[in-house]
C-alpha positions as CSV (number, residue, x, y, z in Angstrom):
1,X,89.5,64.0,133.8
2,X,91.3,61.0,132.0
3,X,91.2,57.2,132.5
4,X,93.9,54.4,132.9
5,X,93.6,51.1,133.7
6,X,94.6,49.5,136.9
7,X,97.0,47.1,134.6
8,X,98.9,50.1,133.4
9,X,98.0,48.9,129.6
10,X,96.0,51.6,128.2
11,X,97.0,54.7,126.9
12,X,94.9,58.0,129.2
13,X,91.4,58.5,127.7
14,X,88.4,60.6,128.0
15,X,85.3,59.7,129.3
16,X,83.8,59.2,126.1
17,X,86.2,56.9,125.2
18,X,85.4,54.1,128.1
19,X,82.0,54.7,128.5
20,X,80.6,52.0,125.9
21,X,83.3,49.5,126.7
22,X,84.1,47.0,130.1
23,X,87.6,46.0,130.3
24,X,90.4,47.9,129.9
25,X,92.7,46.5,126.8
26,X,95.4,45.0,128.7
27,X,92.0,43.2,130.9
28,X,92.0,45.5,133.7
29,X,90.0,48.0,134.7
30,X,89.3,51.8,133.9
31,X,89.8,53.7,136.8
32,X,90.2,57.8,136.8
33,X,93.9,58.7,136.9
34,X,93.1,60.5,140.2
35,X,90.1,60.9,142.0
36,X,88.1,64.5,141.8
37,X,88.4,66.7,145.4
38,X,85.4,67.9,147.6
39,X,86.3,70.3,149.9
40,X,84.1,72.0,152.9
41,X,83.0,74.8,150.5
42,X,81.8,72.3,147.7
43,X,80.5,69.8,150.3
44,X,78.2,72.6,151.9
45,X,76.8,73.8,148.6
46,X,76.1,70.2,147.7
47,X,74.1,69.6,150.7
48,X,71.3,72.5,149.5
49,X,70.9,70.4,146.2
50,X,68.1,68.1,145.1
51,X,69.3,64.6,143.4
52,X,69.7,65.5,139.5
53,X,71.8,68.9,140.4
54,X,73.4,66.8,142.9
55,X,73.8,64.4,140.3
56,X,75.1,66.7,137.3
57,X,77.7,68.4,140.1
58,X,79.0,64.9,141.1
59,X,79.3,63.8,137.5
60,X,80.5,66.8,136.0
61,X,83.9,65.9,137.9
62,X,84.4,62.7,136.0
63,X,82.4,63.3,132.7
64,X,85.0,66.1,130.9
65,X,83.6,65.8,127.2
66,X,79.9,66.3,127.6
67,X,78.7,69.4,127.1
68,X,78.1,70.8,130.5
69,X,74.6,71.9,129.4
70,X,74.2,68.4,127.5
71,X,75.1,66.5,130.6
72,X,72.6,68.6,132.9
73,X,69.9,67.7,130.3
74,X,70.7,64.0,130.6
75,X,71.0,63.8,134.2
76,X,67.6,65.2,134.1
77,X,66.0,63.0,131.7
78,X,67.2,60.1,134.5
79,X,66.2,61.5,137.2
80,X,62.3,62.2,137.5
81,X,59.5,61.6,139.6
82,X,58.0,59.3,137.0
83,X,60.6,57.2,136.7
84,X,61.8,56.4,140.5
85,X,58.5,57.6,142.3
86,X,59.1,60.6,144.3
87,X,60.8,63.9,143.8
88,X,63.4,62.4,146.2
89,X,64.3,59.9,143.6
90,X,66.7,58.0,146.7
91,X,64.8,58.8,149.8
92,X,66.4,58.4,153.2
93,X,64.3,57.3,156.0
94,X,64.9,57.2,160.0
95,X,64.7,53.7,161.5
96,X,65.9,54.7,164.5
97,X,68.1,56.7,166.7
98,X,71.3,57.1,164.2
99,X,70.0,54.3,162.1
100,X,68.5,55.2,158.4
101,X,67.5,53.3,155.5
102,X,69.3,54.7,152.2
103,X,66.1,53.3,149.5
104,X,67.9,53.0,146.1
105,X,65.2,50.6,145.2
106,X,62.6,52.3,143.7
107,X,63.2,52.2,139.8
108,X,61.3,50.4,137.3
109,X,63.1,47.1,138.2
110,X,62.7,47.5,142.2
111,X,66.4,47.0,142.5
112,X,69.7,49.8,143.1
113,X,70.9,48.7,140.2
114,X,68.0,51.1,138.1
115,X,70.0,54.8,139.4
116,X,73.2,53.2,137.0
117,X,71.6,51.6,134.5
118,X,68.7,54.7,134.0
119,X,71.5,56.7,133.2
120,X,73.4,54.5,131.1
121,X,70.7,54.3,128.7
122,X,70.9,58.2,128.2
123,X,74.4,58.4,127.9
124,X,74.6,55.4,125.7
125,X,71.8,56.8,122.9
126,X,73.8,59.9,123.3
127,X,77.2,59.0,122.5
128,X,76.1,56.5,120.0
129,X,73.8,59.2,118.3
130,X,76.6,61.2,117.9
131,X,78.9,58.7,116.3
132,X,76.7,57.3,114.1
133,X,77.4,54.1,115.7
134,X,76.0,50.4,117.4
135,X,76.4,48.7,120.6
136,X,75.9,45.3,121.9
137,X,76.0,45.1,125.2
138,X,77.0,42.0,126.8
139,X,76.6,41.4,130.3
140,X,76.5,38.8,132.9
141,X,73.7,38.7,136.4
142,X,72.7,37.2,139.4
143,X,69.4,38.7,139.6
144,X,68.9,42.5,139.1
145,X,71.6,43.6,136.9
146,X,70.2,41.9,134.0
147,X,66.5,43.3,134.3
148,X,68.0,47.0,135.4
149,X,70.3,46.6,132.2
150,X,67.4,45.3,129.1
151,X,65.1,48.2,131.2
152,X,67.3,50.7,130.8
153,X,67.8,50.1,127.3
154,X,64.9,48.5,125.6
155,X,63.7,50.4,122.4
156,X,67.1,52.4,122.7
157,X,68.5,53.2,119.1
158,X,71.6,51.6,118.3
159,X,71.8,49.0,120.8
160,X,71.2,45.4,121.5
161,X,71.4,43.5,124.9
162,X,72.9,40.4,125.5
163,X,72.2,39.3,128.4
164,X,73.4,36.2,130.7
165,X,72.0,34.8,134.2
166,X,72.5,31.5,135.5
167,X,69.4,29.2,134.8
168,X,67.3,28.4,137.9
169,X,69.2,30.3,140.4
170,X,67.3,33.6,140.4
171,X,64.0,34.3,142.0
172,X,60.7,33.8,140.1
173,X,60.4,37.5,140.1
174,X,63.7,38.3,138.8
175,X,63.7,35.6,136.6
176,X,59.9,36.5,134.8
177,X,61.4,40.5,135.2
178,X,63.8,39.5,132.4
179,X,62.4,37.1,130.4
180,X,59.0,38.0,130.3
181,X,60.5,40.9,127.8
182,X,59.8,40.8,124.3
183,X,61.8,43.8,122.9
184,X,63.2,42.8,119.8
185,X,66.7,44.4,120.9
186,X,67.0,42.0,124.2
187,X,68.7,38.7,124.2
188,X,68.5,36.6,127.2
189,X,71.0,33.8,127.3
190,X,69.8,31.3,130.5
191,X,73.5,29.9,131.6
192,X,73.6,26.1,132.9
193,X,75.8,27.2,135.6
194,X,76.6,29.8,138.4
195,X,76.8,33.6,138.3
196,X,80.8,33.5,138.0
197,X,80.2,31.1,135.3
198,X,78.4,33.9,133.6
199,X,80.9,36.4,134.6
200,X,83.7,34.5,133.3
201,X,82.4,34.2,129.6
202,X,81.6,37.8,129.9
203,X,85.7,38.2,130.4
204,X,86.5,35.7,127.8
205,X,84.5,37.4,125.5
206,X,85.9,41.3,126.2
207,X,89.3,39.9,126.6
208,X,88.9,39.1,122.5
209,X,89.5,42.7,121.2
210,X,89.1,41.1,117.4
211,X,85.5,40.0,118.2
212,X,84.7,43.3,120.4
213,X,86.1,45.3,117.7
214,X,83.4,43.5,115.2
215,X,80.8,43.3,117.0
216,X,81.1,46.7,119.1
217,X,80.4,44.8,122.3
218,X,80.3,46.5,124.9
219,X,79.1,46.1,128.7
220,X,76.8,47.4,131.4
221,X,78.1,45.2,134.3
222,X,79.7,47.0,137.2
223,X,83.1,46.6,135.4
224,X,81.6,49.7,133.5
225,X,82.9,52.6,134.9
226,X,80.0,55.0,134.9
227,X,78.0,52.6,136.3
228,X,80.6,53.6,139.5
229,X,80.3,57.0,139.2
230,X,76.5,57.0,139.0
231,X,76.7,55.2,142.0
232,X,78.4,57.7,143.9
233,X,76.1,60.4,144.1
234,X,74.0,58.7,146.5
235,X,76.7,58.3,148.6
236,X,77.2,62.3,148.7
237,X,73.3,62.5,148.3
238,X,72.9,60.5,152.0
239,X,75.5,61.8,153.5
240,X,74.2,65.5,152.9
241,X,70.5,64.4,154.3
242,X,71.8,62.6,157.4
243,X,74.9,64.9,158.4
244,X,73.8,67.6,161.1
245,X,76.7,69.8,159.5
246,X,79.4,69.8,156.9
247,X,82.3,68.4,159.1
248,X,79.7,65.2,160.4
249,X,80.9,61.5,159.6
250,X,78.4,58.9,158.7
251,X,78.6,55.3,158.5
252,X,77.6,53.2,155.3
253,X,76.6,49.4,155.5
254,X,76.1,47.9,152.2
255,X,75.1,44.4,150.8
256,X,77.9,43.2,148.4
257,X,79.1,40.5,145.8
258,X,80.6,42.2,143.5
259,X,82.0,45.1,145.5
260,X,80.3,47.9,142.8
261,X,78.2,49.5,145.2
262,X,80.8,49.7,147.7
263,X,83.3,50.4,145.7
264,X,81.7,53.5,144.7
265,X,81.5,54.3,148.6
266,X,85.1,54.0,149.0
267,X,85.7,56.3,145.7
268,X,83.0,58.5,147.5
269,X,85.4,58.7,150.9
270,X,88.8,59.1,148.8
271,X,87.2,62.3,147.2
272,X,86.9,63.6,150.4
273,X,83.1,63.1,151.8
274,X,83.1,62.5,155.4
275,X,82.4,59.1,155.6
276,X,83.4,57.2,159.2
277,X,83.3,53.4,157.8
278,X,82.2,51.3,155.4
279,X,80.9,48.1,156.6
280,X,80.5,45.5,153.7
281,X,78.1,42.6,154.9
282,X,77.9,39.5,152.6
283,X,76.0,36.3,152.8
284,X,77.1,32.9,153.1
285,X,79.5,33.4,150.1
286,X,81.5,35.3,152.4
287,X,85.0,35.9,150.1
288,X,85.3,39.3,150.5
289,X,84.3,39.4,154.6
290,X,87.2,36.8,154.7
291,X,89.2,39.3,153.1
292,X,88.9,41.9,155.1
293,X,89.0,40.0,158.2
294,X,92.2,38.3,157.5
295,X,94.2,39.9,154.1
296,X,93.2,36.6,152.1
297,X,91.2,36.8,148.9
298,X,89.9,32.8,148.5
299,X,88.3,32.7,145.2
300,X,85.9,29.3,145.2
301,X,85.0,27.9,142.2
302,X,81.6,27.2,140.7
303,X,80.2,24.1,142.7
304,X,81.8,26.1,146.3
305,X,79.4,29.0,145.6
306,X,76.2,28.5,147.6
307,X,72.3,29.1,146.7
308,X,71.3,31.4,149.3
309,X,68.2,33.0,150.0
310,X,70.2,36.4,149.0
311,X,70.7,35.3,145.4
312,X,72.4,38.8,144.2
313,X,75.1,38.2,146.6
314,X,75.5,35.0,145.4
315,X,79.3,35.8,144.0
316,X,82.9,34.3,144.7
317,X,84.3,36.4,142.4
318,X,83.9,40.3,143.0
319,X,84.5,42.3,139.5
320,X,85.3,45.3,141.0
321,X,87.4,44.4,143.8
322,X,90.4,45.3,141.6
323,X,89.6,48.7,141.6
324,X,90.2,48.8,145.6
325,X,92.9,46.2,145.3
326,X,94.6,48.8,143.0
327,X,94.1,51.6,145.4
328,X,95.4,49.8,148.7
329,X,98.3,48.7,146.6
330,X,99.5,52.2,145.8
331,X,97.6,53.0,142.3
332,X,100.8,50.5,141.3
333,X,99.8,48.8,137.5
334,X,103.1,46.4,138.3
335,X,102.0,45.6,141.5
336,X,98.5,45.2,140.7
337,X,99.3,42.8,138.0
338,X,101.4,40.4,140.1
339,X,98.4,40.3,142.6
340,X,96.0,39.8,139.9
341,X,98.4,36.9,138.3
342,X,98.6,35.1,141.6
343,X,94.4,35.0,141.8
344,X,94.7,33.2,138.1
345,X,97.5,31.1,139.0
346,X,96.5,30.0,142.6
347,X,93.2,31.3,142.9
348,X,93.8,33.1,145.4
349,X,95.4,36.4,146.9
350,X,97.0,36.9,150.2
351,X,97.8,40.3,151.4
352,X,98.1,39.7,154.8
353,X,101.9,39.7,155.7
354,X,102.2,42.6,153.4
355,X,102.7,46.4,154.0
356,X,99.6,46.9,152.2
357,X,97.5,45.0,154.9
358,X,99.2,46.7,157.4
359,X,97.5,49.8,156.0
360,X,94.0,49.4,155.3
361,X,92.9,50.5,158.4
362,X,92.8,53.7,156.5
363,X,90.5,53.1,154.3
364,X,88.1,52.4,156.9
365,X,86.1,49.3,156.1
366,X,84.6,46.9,158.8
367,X,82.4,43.7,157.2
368,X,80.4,40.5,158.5
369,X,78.6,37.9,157.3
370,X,75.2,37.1,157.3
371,X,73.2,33.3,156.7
372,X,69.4,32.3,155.7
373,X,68.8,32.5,159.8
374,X,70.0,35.8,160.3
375,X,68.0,37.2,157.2
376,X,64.5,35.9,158.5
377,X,65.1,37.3,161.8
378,X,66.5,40.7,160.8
379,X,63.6,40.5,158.8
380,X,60.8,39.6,161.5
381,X,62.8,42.4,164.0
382,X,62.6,44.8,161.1
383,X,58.9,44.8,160.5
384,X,58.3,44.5,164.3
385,X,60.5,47.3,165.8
386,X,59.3,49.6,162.4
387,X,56.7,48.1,160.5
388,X,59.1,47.9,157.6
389,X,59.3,45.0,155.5
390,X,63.2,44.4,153.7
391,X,64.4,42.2,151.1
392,X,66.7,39.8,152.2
393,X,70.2,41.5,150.6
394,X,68.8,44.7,152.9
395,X,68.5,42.1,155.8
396,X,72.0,40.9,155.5
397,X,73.1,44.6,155.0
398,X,71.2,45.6,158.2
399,X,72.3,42.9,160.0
400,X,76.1,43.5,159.7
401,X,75.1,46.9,160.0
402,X,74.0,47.0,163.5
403,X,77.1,44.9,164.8
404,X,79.8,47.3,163.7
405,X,77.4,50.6,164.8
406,X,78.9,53.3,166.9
407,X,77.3,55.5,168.9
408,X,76.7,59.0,168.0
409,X,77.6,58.2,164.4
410,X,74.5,57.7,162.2
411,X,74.3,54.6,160.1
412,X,73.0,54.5,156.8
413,X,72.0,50.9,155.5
414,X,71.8,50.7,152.1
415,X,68.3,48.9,150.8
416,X,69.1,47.5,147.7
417,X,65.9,45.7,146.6
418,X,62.5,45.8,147.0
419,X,61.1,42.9,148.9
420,X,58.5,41.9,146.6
421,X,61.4,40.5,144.5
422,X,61.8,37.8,146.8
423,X,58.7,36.2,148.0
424,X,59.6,33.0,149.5
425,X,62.0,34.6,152.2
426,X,59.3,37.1,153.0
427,X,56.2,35.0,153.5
428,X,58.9,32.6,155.3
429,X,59.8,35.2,157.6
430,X,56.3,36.9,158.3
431,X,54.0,34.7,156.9
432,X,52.5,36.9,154.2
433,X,54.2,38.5,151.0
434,X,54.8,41.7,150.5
435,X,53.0,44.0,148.7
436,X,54.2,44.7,145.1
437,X,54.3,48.2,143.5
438,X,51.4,48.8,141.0
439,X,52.0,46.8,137.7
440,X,53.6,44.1,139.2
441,X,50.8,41.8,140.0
442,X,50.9,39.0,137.3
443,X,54.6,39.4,136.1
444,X,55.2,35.8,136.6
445,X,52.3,34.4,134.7
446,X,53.5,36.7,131.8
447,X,55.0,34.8,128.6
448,X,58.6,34.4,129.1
449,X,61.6,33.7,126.8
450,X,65.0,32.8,126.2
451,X,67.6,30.5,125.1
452,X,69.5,28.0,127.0
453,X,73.2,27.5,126.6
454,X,76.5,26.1,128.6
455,X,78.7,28.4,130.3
456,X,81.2,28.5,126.5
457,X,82.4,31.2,125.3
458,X,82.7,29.9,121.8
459,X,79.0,29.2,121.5
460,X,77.9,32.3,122.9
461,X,80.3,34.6,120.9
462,X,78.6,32.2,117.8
463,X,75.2,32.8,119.0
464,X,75.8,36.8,119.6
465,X,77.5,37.1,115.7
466,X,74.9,35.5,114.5
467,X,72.2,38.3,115.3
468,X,74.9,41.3,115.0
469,X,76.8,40.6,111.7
C-alpha cells in the first residue's frame, strides 16, 4: 500500500512514512493511491471475527511496513476489555425494528474519538521507538479530540502534545477532561476564538515544513490518516453484527463537522462493504448538509459559526472533506487543486452545475440538519420509547437518521459521546443528568491548567519552540 496526496505534490510513500505527520507537503492530504478490495469471501470471514482480529485484518490492508506479527500485537494492546469496557470493545445495540445504536463511546474519554487516538498512541511509541526519534504533536479541538489525543498519549516516550481548543466554547466536562491533566508532556493552548480558528493555526503551522522539520511536529487531528483507517473498522465491525448475510446493505447515520468519521464510512463503502447510504446529519452549522443538498460548499467565517448545544459539530470548515472532494472529482490532483483554490479565493466551492454533481448519487450519501429543539426532543423520545439516554451529537445523528430511513434496511446510528459529557442539554431535556461512568464524579472540581493565547500562528509556533528546542 502507498500514499499520495490529493494535491498530487508528494512523491508515493509507505505507511510509516505519513503516520507521524498531517499534511501532505504540497498542503493536501494523504490518501491511499487506491483503496484495498473486500470481496464476498473476505467479507464472510470478517463477519466470524471479534474487534482486534477484525481490526488487525482491516488494517493490515493499509499498514504494509509493520510487521504483520507486530501490528497484531499493537492492535491488541488497543483493543481490551480494560480499556473500552467490554469484550465488544464497539457494541451494537437494537433500538428498534431496523434501528441500532453503533456505541463508539466507551473509551477513557467517553467520546469515538478514543478507538483512533488509543491506537495512535501504540503506533506512535512504536515507530518513534524504532527511529530513535521525538514528536510534538499539534493539534486543534472542539471538544473531544483534544482529551482523546493527551489520553492517548500521556506518559508516551518521545512525544509531547500540543494541544488547542477554543476558550469557553466547550462543555465543562470536556473542558476539566483536558485541562485538569498535569502530565508533564501535555500542553493545552485555550484559543480566544472558534474551532476553525484553531484549525487554521494548526494549517499555518504544518504548512511551515522549516518549523515542522525542527520541531518534528506532527498531528493527531482527523487530517491524520490512520486516524481514518482506524475508523473504518467499525464500519466493517457494524455492518457484520447487523447484516443477516454477506450480500445485506445497511444504512449509516453519523454526526459530522469535520467529515472524519464519515469519511471513513465512505472509504468503508468504496472498498466494497455493503453499505446502502450514508446519511450525514449536522447541527445548526449546517455547511456540509448544504452541500449535499445543493453542490455548494459555503465556508463561514469565525463570527458565522454558531454555539450550539452540539459543540463538536460546531465546524464551518470540514478538514477531511477534501478527501471525498478528491474522490467525487476523479482522484484528479489538478482538479482538486483548482477546487481547493476557489475555497481560498472565494471561500467557497460550487459543484453544482458540474459533471461531478451530476454523479454523486453514487456515492450514496443523504444528510439533514438538526437545531437545539430537535436535540431535546430526540432526546426526551429516546429515553421514552427505550429508556436510553444520548448525547446531544447522537441526538442530531438520530434525528437525521430516522428521516432518511428505509424500510427493510437496518439503520445504524452512530453514538459518538457519552451523555455525561454534556450535562446542561441532558438535565434540560429530562430534568436529571445522566449518570457518569465510575471515576468521573468530581472531574470538574479537579485543578485545571493552561495557557491563553490569540488565534496567531507566530506566537504559538514561539510558545511551542520554546518547550521543544
Amino acid at each position: 500500500m502507498h500514499y499520495v496526496s490529493t494535491r498530487g505534490g508528494m512523491p508515493r510513500a509507505e505507511f510509516k512514512d505519513i503516520l507521524l505527520g498531517g499534511l501532505a507537503p504540497d498542503g493536501g492530504l494523504v490518501v491511499p493511491e487506491r483503496y484495498p478490495h473486500l470481496g464476498v469471501a473476505e467479507l464472510e470471514h470478517l463477519r466470524t471475527l471479534d474487534y482486534p482480529s477484525l481490526a488487525f485484518e482491516v488494517l493490515s490492508r493499509f499498514i504494509g511496513d509493520i510487521a504483520p506479527d507486530t501490528l497484531r500485537e499493537l492492535v491488541a494492546r488497543t483493543y481490551t476489555r480494560e480499556v473500552f469496557g467490554s469484550e465488544a470493545i464497539a457494541p451494537v445495540s437494537r433500538l428498534d425494528e431496523d434501528l441500532y445504536l453503533l456505541q463508539v463511546s466507551n473509551g477513557p474519554t467517553l467520546a469515538f474519538k478514543d478507538i483512533a487516538m488509543q491506537l495512535l498512541g501504540h503506533l506512535f511509541e512504536h515507530v518513534l521507538a524504532e527511529s530513535g526519534g521525538q514528536l510534538n504533536i499539534l493539534g486543534a479541538t472542539s471538544g473531544d479530540t483534544g482529551s482523546a489525543a493527551e489520553y492517548a498519549m500521556r506518559g508516551k516516550r518521545g512525544v509531547q502534545v500540543f494541544m488547542l481548543s477554543p476558550l469557553g466554547k466547550m462543555s465543562p466536562f470536556q473542558t476539566a477532561q483536558m485541562y485538569s491533566l498535569d502530565d508533564p508532556n501535555i500542553f493545552n493552548i485555550a484559543v480566544r476564538g472558534v474551532f476553525d480558528d484553531c484549525q487554521d493555526v494548526v494549517k499555518a503551522v504544518s504548512r511551515d515544513a522549516d518549523f515542522k522539520r525542527r520541531h518534528h511536529i506532527g498531528t493527531v487531528n482527523s487530517i491524520n490518516w490512520a486516524r481514518v483507517a482506524a475508523q473504518v473498522v467499525y464500519y466493517v465491525h457494524a455492518w457484520a453484527r447487523v447484516a443477516r448475510s454477506v450480500r445485506d446493505e445497511v444504512s449509516f447515520c453519523v454526526p459530522s463537522g469535520n467529515f472524519g468519521n464519515i469519511c471513513a464510512g465512505h472509504i468503508a463503502r468504496q472498498m466494497g462493504l455493503p453499505v446502502r447510504r450514508l446519511i450525514l446529519a449536522t447541527n445548526e452549522n449546517d455547511v456540509l448538509d448544504q452541500f449535499f443538498r445543493c453542490g455548494v460548499y459555503q465556508v463561514r467565517p469565525p463570527a458565522a459559526v454558531h454555539e450550539t448545544s452540539s459543540p463538536s459539530m460546531d465546524i464551518s470548515k470540514a478538514s477531511n472533506f477534501e478527501r471525498f472532494v478528491f474522490d467525487l472529482l476523479g482522484r484528479d490532483p489538478d482538479r482538486l487543486r483548482a477546487a481547493w483554490d476557489a475555497v481560498e479565493r472565494d471561500g467557497a466551492l460550487d459543484l453544482s452545475a458540474s459533471e461531478a454533481w451530476h454523479d454523486i448519487a453514487r456515492y450514496a450519501f443523504a444528510s439533514g440538519r438538526s437545531t437545539h429543539a430537535d436535540r431535546v426532543q430526540t432526546i426526551r423520545d429516546v429515553h421514552r420509547r427505550y429508556g436510553r439516554v444520548i448525547d446531544p451529537h447522537t441526538a442530531d445523528g438520530l434525528k437525521v437518521g430516522r428521516e432518511h430511513a428505509e424500510p427493510g434496511i437496518p439503520l445504524v446510528c452512530l453514538e459518538t459521546a457519552l451523555p455525561a459529557k454534556f450535562e446542561a442539554v441532558i438535565v434540560e431535556a429530562l430534568g436529571t443528568p445522566a449518570p457518569r461512568p465510575p471515576g468521573y464524579e468530581d472531574l470538574e472540581q479537579r485543578p485545571q491548567r493552561c495557557v491563553e493565547m490569540d488565534p496567531d500562528s507566530a506566537a504559538i509556533k514561539a510558545y511551542i519552540a520554546a518547550r521543544t528546542d
